[in-house]
C-alpha positions in Angstrom: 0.0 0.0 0.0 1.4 3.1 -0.9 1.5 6.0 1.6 -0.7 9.4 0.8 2.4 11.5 1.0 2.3 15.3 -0.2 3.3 16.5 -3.4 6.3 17.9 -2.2 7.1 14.3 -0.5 6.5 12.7 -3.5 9.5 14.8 -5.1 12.2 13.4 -2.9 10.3 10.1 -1.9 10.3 7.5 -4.7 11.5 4.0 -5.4 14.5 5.6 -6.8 15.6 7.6 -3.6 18.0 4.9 -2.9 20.2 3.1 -5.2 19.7 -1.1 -4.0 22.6 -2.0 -4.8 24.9 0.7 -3.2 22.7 2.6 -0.3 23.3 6.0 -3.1 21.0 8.5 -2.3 21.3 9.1 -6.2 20.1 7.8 -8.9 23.6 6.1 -11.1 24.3 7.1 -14.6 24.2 4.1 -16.5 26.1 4.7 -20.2 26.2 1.5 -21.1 25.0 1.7 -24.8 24.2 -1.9 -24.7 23.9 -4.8 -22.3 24.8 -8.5 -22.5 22.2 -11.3 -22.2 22.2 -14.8 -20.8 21.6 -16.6 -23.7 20.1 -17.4 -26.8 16.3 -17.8 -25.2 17.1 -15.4 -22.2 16.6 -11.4 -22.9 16.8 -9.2 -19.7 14.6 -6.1 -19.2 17.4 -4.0 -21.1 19.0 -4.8 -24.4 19.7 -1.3 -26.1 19.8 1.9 -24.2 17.5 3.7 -27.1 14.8 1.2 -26.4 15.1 1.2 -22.2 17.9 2.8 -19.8 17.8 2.4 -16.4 18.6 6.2 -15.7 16.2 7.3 -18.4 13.4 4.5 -17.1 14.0 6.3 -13.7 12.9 10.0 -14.7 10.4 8.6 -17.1 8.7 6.8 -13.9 9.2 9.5 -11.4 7.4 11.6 -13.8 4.8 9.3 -14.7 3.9 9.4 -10.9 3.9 13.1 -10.2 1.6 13.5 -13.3 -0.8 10.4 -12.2 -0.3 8.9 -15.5 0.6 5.3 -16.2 3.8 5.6 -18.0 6.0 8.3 -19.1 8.8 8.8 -21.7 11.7 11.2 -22.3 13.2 12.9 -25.1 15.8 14.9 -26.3 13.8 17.8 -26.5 10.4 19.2 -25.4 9.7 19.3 -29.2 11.3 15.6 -29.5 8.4 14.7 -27.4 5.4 16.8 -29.0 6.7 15.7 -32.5 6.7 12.2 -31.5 3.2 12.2 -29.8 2.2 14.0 -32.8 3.3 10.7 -35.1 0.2 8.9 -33.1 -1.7 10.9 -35.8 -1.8 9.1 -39.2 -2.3 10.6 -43.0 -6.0 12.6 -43.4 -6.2 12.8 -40.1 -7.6 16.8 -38.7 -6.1 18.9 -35.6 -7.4 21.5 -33.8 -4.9 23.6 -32.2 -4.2 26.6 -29.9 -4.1 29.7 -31.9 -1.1 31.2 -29.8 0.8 28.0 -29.3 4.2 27.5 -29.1 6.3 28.5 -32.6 8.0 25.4 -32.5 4.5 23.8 -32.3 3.2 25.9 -34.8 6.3 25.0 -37.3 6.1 21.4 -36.7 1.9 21.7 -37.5 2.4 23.8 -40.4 6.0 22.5 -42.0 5.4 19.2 -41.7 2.2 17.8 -40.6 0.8 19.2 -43.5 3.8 17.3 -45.7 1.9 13.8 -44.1 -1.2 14.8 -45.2 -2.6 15.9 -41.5 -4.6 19.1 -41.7 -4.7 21.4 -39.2 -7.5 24.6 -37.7 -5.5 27.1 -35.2 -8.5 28.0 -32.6 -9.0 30.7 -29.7 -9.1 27.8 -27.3 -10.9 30.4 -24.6 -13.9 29.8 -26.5 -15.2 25.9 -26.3 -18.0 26.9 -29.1 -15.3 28.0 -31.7 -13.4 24.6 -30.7 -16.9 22.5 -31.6 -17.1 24.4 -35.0 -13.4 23.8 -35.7 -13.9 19.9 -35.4 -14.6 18.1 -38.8 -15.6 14.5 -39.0 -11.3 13.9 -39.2 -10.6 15.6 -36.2 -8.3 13.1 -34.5 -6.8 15.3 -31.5 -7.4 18.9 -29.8 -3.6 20.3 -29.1 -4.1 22.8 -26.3 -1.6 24.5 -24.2 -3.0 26.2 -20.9 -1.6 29.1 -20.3 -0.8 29.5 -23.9 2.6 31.2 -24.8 3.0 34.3 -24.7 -0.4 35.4 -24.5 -1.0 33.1 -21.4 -4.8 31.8 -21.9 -6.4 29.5 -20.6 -8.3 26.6 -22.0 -10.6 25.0 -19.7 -9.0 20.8 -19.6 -12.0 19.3 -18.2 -14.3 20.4 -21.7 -12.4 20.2 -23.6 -11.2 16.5 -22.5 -14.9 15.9 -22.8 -15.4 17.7 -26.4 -12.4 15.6 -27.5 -14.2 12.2 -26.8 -17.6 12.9 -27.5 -15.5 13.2 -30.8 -13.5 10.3 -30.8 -10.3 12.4 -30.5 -7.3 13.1 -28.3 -6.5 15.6 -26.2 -3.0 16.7 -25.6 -2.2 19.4 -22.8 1.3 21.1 -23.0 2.0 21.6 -19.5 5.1 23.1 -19.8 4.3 26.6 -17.7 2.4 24.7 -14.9 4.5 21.7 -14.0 2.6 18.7 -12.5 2.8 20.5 -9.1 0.3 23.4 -10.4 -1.3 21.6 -12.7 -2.2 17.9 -13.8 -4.3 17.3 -17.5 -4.7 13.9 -17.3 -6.8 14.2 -14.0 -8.8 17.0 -15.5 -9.4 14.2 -18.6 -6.2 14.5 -20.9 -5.0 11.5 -22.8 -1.5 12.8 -23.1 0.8 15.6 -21.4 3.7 16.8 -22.5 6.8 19.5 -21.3 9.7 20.7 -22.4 11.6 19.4 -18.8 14.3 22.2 -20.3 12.5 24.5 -18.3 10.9 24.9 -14.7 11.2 21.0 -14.7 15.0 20.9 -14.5 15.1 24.6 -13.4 18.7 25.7 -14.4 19.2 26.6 -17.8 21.7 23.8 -18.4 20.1 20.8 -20.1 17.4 20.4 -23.2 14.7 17.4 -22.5 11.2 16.5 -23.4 8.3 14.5 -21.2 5.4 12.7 -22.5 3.3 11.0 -19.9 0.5 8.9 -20.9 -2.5 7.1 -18.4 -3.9 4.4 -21.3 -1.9 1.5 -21.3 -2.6 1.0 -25.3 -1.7 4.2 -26.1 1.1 4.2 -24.0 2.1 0.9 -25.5 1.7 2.8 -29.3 4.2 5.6 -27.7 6.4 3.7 -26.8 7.0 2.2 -30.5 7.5 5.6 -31.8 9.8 6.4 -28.7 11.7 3.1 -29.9 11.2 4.1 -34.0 12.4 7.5 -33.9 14.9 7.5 -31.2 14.9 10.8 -30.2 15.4 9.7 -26.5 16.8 11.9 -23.7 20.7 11.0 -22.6 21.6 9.6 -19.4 23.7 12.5 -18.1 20.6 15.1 -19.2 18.5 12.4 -17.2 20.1 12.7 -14.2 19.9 16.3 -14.6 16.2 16.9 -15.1 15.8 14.3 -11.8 18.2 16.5 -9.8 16.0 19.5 -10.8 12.6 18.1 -10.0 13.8 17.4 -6.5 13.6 21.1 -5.8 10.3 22.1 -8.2 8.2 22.9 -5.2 10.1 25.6 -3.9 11.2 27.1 -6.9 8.1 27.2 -8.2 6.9 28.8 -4.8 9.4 31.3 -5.0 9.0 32.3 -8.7 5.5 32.5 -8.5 5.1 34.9 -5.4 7.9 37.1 -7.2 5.4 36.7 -10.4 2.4 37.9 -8.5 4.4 41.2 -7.5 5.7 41.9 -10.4 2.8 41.4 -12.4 1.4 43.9 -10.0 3.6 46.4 -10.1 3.5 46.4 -14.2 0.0 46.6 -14.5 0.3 49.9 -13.1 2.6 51.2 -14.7 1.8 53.5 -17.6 4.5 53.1 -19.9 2.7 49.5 -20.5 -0.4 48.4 -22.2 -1.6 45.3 -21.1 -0.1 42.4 -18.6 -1.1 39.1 -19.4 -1.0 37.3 -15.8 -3.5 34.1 -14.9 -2.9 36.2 -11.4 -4.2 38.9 -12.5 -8.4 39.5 -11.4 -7.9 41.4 -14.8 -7.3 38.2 -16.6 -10.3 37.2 -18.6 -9.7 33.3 -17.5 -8.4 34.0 -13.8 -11.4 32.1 -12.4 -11.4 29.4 -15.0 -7.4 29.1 -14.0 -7.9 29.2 -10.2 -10.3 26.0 -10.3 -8.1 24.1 -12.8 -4.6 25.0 -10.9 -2.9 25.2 -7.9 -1.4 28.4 -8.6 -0.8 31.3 -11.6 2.8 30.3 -12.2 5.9 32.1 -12.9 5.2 33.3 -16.4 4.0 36.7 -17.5 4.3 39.0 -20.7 3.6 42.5 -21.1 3.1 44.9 -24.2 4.4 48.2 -24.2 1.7 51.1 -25.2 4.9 52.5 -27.8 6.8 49.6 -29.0 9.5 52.1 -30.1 10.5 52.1 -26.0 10.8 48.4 -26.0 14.3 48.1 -27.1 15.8 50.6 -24.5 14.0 48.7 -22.0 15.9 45.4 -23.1 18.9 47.4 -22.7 18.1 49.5 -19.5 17.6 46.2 -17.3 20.4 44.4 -15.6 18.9 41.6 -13.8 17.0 39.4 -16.3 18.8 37.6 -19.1 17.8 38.9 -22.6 17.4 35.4 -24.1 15.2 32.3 -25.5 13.7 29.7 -23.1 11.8 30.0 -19.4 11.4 28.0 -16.3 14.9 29.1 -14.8 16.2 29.8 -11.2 17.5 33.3 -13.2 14.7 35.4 -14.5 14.9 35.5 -18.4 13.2 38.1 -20.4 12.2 37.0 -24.3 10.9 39.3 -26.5 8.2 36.4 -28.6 8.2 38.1 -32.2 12.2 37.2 -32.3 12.8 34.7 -29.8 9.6 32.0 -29.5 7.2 32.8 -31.7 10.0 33.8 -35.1 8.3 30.4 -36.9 5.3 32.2 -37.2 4.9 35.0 -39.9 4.9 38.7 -38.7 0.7 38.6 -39.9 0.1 35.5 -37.9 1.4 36.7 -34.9 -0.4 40.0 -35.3 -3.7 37.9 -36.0 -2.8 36.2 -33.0 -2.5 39.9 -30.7 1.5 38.7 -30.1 2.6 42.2 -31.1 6.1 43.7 -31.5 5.7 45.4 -27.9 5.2 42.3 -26.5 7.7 40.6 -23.6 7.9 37.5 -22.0 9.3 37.2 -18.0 10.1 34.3 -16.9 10.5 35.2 -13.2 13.6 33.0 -11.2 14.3 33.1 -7.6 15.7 36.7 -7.2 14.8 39.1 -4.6 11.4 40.6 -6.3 12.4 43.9 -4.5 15.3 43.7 -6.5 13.5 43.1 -9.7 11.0 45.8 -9.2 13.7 48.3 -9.0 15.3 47.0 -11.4 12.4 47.5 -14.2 11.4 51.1 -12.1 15.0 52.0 -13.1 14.6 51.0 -16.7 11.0 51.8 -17.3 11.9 55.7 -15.7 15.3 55.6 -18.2 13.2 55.5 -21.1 10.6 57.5 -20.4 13.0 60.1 -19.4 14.9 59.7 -22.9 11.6 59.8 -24.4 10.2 63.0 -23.1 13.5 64.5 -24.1 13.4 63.1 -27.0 9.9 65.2 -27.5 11.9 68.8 -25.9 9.6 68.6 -23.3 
């Protein structure tokens, strides 16, 4: 019988917390690339490291278990493991989509779906009626990420689970923003969730990894063969990495959220900027929606800038963020989508979509947020000040 430990338990307390056959309170790198059998009529559990590992079979279960899925898998990539899941799908087949998903999403839909034959409708997922007129007697999955990069909307996972197999389709949940401590798909009716593990997952900006976690045992089963086909699977060393990060999710995640909530406060105020797009927010058309669905609003947030023009001096002003691509990191990292995330998708898309050129991405780490609010007071009064003297006033 297992014991009803916490969450945060459950990220240090696993059948992996000690190694059996050394008392390690890690789990070993095994590079073996292959691994001898008995005999002729005798095959052990591992025969080829790109079909099982026993490091990569570690993460895949520990995250199997935090998402309440059956079995999980890890790639080389978060997009490793979307394109793969995405393989499931077979020539005529018909997805409906997030409209502001992902660009590496929206490239893989649009590049080379489309090359197999698989159509595909892009959707304001906020709106469950515009995702029943979007379904055509094809439709074989609903792709949905909630909150949606950059624009961070929500899709409600529960309908749209139940729109998917009144159907007959899939539904895949990208859960990269929430993590399966703030949020878990496949209890909300999800057939498959996926992450990019590069971020919040593993935390520290120093390894690239994808998660797939499935709860039906045949579909797991068919994932598995294209795991095995493709062989896009996540090294041992990178492995060990993401498992080291997950360890400390909770409190990172605590930490980057409260500094998310105060920040996204402090911007919202500010008049230098539009709009703040914040699941924390009352402001946020889905903040309700988010609140029953999740544990928490997460450490992601954009803003848009009322001029774009005083967007690139802010870039320049601040000194605490990174400038760069990617989120999820115990550093905050500020991305600017129309170059960074979202450069896959034409310049007309993304305006289609409302991810303008004044638009920024925060990723908020573990800094001291009284640090980070004077740090974007400092840059946000720099360019105003340049600005009005810019105008001679």
């Amino acid at each position: 019988m297992s014991h009803p430990y916490t969450f945060e338990t459950k990220l240090l307390h696993n059948k992996y917390k000690v190694d059996p056959a050394t008392g390690g309170v890690s789990v070993p790198i095994q590079h073996a690339s292959t691994f001898h059998q008995s005999s002729i009529d005798h095959f052990g559990k591992y025969d080829y490291s790109r079909s099982l590992n026993p490091t990569r079979e570690a993460l895949e279960d520990i995250i199997a278990e935090l998402e309440g899925g059956l079995r999980g898998f890890a790639f080389s990539s978060g997009m490793a493991a979307i394109s793969t899941a995405f393989m499931l799908l077979s020539q005529g087949d018909h997805v409906v989509i997030t409209e502001d998903v992902y660009g590496g999403t929206y490239r893989m839909v649009t590049q080379v779906l489309n090359r197999f034959g698989i159509e595909h409708t892009f959707v304001d997922m906020t709106d469950l009626d515009a995702v029943e007129q979007a379904i055509c007697p094809n439709t074989a999955l609903l792709y949905a990420e909630t909150p949606s990069n950059p624009l961070l909307k929500i899709t409600d996972i529960k309908a749209l689970s139940s729109i998917a197999k009144k159907h007959g389709a899939y539904t895949f949940v990208d859960n990269t923003f929430m993590t399966p401590y703030l949020q878990r798909p496949l209890e909300l009716g999800a057939d498959i969730v996926l992450h990019s593990a590069t971020k919040f997952l593993s935390g520290h900006s120093d390894t690239v990894a994808g998660l797939a976690v499935v709860k039906d045992e045949q579909l797991a089963n068919r994932l598995y063969a294209l795991q095995n086909s493709f062989g896009a699977v996540l090294g041992v060393q990178d492995a060990w990495l993401v498992m080291r990060g997950i360890k400390t999710l909770s409190v990172r995640m605590n930490q980057s959220q409260d500094n998310a909530r105060r920040i996204a406060d402090f911007l919202k105020d500010q008049p230098l900027i539009k709009n703040v797009f914040y699941p924390g927010l009352e402001s946020h058309p889905q903040s309700y929606l988010h609140a029953q669905q999740a544990a928490g609003p997460g450490a992601v947030l954009s803003f848009e800038f009322a001029n774009e023009a005083l967007l690139p001096g802010f870039v320049d002003s601040v000194k605490l963020p990174v400038f760069a691509v990617s989120l999820g990191a115990v550093e905050s990292i500020l991305s600017y989508p129309a170059k960074m995330s979202h450069a896959a998708m034409p310049p007309e898309e993304r305006k289609l979509r409302g991810i303008g050129d004044g638009l920024l991405r925060l990723s908020v780490g573990l800094e001291n947020a009284d640090d980070l609010i004077s740090d974007f007071q400092q840059a946000l009064y720099g360019i105003e000040t340049a600005a009005a003297s810019r105008e001679g006033l």
